[in-house]
N, C-alpha and C positions, 0 to 999 in steps of 0.2 A: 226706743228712739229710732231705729233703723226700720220699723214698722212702719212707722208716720214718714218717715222719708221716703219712703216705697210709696207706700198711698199717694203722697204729695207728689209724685214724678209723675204716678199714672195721671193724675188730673191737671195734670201739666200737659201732659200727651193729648187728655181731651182738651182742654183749652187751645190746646194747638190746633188740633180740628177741627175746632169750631169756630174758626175765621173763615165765615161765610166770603168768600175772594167774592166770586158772582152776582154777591146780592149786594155789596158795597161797593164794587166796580161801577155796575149800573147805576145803582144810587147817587151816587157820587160825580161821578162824571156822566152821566148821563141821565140820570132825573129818571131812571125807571127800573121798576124788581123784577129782573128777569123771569122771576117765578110768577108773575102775572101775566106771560108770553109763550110763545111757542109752545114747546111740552111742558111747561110749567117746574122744568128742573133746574136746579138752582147748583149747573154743572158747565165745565167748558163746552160741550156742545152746541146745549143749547143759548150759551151764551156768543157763540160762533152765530148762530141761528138769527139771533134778538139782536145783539150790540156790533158782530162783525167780527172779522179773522183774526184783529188784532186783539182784542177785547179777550178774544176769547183763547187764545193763545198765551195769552197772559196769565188768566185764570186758570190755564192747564197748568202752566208753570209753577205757580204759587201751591197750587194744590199737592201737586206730585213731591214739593219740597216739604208741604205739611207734613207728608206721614215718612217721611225719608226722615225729616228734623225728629219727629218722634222717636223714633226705631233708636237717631243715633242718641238720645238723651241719655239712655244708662252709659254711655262713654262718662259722663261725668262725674259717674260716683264710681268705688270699689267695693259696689254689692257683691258681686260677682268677675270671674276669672272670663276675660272675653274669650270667646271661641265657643267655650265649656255646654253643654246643657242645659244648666240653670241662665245662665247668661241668654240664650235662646230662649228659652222658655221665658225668662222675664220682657225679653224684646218683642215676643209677641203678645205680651198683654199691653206695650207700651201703643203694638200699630192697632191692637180692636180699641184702643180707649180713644187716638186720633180719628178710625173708623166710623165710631161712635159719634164723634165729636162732631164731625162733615154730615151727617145721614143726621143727628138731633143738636144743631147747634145751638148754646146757650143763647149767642149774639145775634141770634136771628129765628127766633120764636120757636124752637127749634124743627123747622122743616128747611132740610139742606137737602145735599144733591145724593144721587146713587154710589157715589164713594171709588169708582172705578178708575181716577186721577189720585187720590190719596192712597189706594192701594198698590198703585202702583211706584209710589215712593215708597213705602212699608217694603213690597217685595224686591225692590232694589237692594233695601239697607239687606238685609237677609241673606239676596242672593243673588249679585248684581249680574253673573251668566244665565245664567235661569231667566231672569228677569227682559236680558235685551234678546235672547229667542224667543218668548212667548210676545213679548212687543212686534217683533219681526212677523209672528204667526197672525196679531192684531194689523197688523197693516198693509201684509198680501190678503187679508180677511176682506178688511174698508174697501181697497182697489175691486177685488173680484163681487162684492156684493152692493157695497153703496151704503151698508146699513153698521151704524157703529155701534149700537143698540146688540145686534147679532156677532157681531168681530169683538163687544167685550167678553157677552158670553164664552165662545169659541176659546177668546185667550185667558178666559177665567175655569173653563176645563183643562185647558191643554198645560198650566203652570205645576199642579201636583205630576202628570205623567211627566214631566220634563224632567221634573226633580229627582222621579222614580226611575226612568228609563234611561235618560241621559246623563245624570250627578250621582245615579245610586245612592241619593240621600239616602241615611239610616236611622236620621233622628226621629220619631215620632212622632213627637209633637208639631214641630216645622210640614211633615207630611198630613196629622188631621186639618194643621190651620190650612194648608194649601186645598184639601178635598171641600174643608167649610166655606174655605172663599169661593169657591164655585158654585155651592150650594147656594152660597149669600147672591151671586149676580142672577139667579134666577128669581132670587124672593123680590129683588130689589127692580129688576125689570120683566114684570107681571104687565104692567100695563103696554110695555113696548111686545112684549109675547105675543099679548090680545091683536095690538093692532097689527103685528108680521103675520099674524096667523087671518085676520080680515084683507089682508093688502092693504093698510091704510097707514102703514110706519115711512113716516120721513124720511128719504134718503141724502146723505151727506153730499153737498155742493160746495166748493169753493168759491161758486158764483153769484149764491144767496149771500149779500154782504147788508150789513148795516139796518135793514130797515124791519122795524118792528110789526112782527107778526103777531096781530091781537088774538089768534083763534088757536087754541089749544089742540094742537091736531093732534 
């Protein structure tokens, strides 16, 4: 029985994730799929991009609480002793199945976004210091480059050394999934790589507001 309760959480986690926020934001109040715009990701940026600051601030919001909500779902059972090992280890199968969930969403055919808002609720629940320096390192990134695409990366390397140099984490597991999430924001922004490495990646404005950009730059 406690088997099936484990399965049934993790796909809870995914379910969780897979509340396309961006693609039913536009839809909804605004009659358009963000993923037929801009870079074609189905993330707060480019729904910053497509729909405007607010739209898309919104959707950061929603996102980040996704995989935060996930992480905290084992609170609700007595699988495990929180703090413990197992308890971590189980809370990090809770943030890849949310992961999962955003990046292949049931409720949206599933092509979702690059997962760098949902992971950043997962690394919160975890390890909420860790988490608001490696955001701090993401937003002197944004300022000095323009490119947010390049500052997830940056803050998707720099959260394992954080945890290693600055928390002396010792857990293992918490330290592979920190080295795989880095890993993950390179597989996941291949095409943002392509275009920083041609000069042709979008740089982030506050001043692009609202209006729908048809060409997939």
């Amino acid at each position: 029985m406690e088997t099936i309760l484990k399965i049934a959480i993790i796909f809870a986690a995914y379910l969780l994730g897979s509340i396309p926020t961006s693609v039913w934001v536009g839809k909804i109040f605004y009659g358009v799929d963000v993923r037929d715009h801009g870079s074609g990701n189905a993330g707060a940026t480019n729904t910053i991009r497509v729909l405007g600051l607010l739209p898309g601030i919104f959707v950061f919001i929603v996102d980040v609480l996704k995989g935060y909500l996930a992480v905290r779902l084992l609170y609700l059972t007595d699988f495990y002793i929180p703090k413990t090992g197992m308890f971590i280890n189980f809370q990090l199968f809770l943030g890849i199945a949310a992961l999962l969930g955003h990046i292949f969403p049931i409720f949206a055919q599933f092509r979702g976004g690059k997962g760098v808002a949902v992971l950043s609720g997962v690394v919160f629940a975890l390890h909420p210091y860790a988490t608001l320096i490696v955001f701090g390192i993401w937003t002197v990134s944004v300022i000095i480059t323009k490119y947010v695409s390049l500052s997830s990366m940056i803050a998707g390397f720099s959260f394992p050394l954080v945890l290693i140099f600055i928390y002396r984490t010792s857990n293992p597991s918490l330290i592979i999934f920190a080295f795989a999430l880095a890993i993950l924001m390179l597989f996941t922004h291949q095409k943002n790589i392509e275009r920083l490495i041609k000069g042709e990646e979008s740089k982030f404005s506050l001043k692009k507001k609202g209006k729908i950009n048809q060409q997939k730059k």
